[in-house]
Backbone as a ProteinNet text record, in pm:
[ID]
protein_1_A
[PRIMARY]
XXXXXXXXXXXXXXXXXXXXXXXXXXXXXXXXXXXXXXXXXXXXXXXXXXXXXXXXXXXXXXXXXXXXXXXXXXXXXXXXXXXXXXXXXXXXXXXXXXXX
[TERTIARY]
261.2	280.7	182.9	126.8	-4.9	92.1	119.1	137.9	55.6	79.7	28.1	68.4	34.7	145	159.7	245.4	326.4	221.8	160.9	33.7	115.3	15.9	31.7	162	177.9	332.6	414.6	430.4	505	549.9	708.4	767.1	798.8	702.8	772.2	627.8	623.5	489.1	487.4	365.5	297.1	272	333.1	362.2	213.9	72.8	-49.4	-6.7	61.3	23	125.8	217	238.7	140.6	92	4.6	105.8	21	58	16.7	-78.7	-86.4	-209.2	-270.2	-301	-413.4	-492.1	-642.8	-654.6	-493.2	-555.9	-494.2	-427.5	-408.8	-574.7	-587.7	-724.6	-811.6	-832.5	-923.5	-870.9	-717.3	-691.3	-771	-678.5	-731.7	-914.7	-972	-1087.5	-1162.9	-1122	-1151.4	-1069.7	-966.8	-899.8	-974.5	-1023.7	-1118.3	-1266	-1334.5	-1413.4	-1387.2	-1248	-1240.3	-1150.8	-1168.2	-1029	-1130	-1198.1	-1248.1	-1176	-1125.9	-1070.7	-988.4	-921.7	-773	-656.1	-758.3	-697.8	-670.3	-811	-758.4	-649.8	-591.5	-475.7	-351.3	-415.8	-219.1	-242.9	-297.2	-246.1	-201.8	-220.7	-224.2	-60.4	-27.2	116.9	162.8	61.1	57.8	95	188	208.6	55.5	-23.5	-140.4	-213.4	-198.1	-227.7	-179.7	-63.4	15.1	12.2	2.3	-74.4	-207.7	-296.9	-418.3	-436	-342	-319.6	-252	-155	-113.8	-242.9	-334.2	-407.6	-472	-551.4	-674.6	-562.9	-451.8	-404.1	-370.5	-330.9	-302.7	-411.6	-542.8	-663.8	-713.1	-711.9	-769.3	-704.1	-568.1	-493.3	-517.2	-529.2	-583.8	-664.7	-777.6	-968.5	-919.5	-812.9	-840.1	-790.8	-651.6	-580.5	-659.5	-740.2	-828.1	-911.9	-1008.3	-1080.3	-1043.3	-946.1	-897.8	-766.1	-753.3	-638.7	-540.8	-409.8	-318.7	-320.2	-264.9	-221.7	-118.7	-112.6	24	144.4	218.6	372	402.4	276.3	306.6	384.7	466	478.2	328.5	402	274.5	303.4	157.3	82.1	253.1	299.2	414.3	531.4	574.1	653.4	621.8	489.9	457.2	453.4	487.3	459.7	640.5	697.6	839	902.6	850.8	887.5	786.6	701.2	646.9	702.5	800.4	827.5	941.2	1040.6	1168.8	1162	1032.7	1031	991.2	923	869.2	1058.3	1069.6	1223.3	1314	1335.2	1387.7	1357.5	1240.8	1184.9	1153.7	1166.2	1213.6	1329.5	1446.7	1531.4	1638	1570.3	1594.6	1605.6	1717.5	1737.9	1633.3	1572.4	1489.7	1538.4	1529.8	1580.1	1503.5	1506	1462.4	1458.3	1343.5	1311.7	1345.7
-601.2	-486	-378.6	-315.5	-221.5	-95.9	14	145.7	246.9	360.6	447.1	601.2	652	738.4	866.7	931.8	1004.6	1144.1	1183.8	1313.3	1326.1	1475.3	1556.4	1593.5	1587.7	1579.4	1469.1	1387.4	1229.9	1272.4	1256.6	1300.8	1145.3	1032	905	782.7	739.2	636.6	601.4	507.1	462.7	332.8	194.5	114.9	77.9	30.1	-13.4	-170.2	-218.1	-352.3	-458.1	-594.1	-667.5	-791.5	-844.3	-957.1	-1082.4	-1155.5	-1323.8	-1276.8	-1262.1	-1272	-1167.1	-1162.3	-1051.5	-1005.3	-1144.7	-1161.4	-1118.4	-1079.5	-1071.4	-887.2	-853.4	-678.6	-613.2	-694.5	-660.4	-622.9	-738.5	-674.4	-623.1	-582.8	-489.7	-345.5	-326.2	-174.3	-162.8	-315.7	-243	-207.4	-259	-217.4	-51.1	-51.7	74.7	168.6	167.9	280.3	336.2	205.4	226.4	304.7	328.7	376.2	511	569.7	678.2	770.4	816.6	989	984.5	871.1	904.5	870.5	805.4	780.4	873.9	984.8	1087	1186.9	1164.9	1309.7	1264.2	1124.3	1093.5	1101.6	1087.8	1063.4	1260.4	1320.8	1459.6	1533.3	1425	1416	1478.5	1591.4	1578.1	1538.2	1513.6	1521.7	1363.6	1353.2	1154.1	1120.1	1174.8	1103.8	1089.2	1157.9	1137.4	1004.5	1028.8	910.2	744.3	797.1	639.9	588.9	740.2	680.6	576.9	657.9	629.4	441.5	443.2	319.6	219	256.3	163.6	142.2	196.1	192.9	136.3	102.3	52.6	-101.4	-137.6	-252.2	-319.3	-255	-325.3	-313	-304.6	-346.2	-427.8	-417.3	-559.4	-710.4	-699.2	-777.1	-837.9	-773.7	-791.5	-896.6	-831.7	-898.7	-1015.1	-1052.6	-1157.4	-1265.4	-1221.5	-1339.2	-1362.3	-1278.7	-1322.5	-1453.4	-1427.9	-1455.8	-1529.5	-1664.7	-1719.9	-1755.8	-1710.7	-1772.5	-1876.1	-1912.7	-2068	-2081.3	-2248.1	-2280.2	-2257.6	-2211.5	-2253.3	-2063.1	-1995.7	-1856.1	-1789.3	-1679.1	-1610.9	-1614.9	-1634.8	-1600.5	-1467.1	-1416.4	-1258.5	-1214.7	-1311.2	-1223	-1186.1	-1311	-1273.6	-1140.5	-1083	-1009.7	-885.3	-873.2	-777.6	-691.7	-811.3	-741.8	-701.2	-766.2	-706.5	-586.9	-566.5	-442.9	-339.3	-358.2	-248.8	-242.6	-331.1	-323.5	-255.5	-262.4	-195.6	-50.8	-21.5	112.6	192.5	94.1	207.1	209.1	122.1	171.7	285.7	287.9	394	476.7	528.6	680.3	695	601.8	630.5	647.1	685.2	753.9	840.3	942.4	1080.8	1111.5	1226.9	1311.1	1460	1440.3	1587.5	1701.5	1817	1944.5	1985.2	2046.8	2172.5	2298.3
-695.3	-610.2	-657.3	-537.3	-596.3	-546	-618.6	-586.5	-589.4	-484.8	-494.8	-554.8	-690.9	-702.5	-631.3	-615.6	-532.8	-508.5	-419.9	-399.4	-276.2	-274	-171.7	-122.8	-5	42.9	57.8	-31.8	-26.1	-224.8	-185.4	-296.5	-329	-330.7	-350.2	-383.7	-454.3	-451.8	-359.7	-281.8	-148.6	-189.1	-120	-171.1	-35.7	-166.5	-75.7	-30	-113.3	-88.2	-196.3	-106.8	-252.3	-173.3	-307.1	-299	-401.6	-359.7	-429.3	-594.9	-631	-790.6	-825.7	-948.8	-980.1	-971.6	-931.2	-844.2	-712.2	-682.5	-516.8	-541.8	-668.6	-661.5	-704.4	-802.1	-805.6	-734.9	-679.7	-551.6	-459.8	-451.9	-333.1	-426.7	-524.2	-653.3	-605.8	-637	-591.5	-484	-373.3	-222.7	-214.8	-295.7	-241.9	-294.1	-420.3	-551.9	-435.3	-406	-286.8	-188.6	-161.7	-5.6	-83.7	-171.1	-243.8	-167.9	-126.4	-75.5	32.6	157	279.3	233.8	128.7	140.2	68.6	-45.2	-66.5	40.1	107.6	238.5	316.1	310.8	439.9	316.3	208.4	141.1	116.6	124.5	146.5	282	394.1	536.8	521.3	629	636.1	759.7	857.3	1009	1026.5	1143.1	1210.3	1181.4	1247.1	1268.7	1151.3	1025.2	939.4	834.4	835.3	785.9	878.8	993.8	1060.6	1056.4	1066.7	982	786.2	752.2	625.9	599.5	719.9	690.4	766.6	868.7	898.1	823.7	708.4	630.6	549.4	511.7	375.8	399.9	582.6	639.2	619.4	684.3	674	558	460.7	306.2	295.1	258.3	260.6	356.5	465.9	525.3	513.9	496.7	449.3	325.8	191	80.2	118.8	195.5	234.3	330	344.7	416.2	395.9	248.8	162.7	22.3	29.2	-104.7	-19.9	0.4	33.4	-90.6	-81.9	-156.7	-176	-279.5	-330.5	-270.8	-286.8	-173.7	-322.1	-221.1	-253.7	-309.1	-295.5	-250.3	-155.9	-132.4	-18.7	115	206	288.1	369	403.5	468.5	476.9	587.6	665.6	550.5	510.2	365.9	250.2	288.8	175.1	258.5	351.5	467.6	432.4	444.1	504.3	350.3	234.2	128.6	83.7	130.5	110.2	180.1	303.1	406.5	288.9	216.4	207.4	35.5	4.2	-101.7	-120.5	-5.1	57.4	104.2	169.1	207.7	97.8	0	-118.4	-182.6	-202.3	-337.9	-197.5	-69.5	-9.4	-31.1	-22.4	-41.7	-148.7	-247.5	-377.3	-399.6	-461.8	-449.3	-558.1	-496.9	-622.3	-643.2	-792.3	-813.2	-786.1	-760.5	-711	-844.8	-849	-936.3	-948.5
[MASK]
++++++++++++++++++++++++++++++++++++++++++++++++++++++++++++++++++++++++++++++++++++++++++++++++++++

């Protein structure tokens, strides 16, 4: 699981991506390092359109790496890694945080 930690207005890490193993976070980390000047300006985004920009550029890196780099069998596949990334994303929002 690649996280993103918690900036701007998102009181919660930004869950980029879970991959099969640690060759394929890798190269998500490094496609993402490449692309950090637009992807800081969207995780400070507070606007819908910001945050949907934000999830497209994070879908499509993931993607790019997932079809560069095929899993080994007997991995989760794309879709399997899809719905545990949503289900791990709505966990960690839905975590109380304490106020300052």
């Amino acid at each position: 699981m690649v996280l993103h930690r918690p900036v701007g207005n998102r009181a919660t890490p930004k869950v980029c991506g879970v991959m099969p193993s640690k060759d394929h976070a890798d190269a998500l980390m490094s496609n993402l390092l490449r692309a950090e000047g637009a992807l800081m300006d969207l995780f400070y985004e507070a606007t819908d359109d910001g945050i949907e920009a934000l999830e497209a550029v994070l879908l499509a890196t993931w993607t790019s790496v997932m079809e560069r780099m095929p899993a080994a069998e007997g991995t989760p596949a794309a879709g399997e890694l899809m719905v545990e990334r949503e289900r791990i994303q709505a966990e960690l929002d839905s975590v109380k945080r304490p106020t300052r």
